[in-house]
ZANU-537122 format. One record per residue: x negated, y, z of N, C-alpha, C, O in turn; residue in three letters. Coordinates in steps of 0.2 Angstrom, whole numbers, plus 5000, padded with zeros to 4 digits. Layout:
BEGIN
XYZXYZXYZXYZALA ...
This chain:
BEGIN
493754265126494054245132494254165131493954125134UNK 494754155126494854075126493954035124493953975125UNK 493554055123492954015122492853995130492553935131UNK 493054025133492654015141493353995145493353995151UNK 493853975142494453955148494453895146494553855151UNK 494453865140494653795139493953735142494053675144UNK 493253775142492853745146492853745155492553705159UNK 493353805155493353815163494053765163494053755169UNK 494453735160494853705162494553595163494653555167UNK 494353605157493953565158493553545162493553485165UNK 493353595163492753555173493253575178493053575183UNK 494053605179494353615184494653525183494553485187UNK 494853515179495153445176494453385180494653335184UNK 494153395179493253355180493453335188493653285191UNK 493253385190493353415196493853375202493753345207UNK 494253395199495153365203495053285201495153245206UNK 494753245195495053195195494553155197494653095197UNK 493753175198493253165199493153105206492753055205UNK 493353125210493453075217494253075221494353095227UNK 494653045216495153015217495453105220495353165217UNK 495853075226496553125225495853215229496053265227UNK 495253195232494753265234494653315228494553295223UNK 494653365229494553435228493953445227493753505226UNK 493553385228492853405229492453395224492453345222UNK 491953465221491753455215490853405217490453405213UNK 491053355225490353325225490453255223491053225224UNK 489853225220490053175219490153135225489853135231UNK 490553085222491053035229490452965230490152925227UNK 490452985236489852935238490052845240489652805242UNK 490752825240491052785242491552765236492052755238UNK 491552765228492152755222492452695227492052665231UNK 493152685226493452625227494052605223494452645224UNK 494252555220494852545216495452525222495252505228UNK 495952525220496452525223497152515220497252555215UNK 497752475222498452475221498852485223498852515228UNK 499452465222500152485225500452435223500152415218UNK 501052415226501352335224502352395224502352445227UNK 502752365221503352375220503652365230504252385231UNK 503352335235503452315243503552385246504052405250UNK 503052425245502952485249502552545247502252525242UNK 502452585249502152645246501252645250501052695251UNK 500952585252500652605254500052575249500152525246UNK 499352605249498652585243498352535247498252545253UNK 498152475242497652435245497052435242496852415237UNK 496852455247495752495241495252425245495252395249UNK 494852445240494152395240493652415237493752425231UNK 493052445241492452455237492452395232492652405226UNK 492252335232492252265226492852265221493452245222UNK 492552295217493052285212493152215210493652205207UNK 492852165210493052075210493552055213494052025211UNK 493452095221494152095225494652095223494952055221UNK 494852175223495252215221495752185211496252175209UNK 495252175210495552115203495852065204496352065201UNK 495552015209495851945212496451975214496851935212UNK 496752025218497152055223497852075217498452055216UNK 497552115213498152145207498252075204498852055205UNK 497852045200498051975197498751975200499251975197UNK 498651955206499151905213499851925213500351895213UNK 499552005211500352045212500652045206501252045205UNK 500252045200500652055197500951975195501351975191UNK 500651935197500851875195501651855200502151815199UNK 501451895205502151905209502651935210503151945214UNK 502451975201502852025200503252085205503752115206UNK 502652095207502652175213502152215213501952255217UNK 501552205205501252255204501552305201501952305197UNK 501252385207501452465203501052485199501152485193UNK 500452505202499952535197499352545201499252535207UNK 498952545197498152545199497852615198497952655194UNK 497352615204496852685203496352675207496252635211UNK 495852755203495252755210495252815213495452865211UNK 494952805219494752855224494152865227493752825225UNK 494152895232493552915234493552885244494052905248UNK 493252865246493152855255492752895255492152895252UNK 492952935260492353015262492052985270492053025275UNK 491952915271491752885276490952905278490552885282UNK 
């Protein structure tokens, strides 16, 4: 039994963290990076991760970066 839970937790794990906050075990056809600044609780996503880079630098250089992540746009 544990031979077969620790791999099933594994791809449930895969699964969840695979296309940002979706339940979807498909792959995410839109990845996008994204932040949050210490101002407000709202994400600012960019398919161009160059962007999104220029954009965190800014914040953090203005000392209002939170934290960074990726997601998925099911556009």
């Amino acid at each position: 039994m544990k031979k077969f839970l620790i791999p099933a937790l594994a791809m449930t794990a895969l699964a969840l963290t695979a296309c940002g906050d979706s339940s979807s075990t498909r792959a995410c056809q839109k990845p996008v990076t994204c932040y949050r600044t210490t101002l407000d609780n709202h994400r600012i996503c960019d398919e161009d991760k160059d962007i999104i880079e220029a954009k965190i630098e800014k914040a953090k250089e203005e000392g209002i970066f939170k934290e960074e992540f990726e997601d998925c746009w099911e556009m």
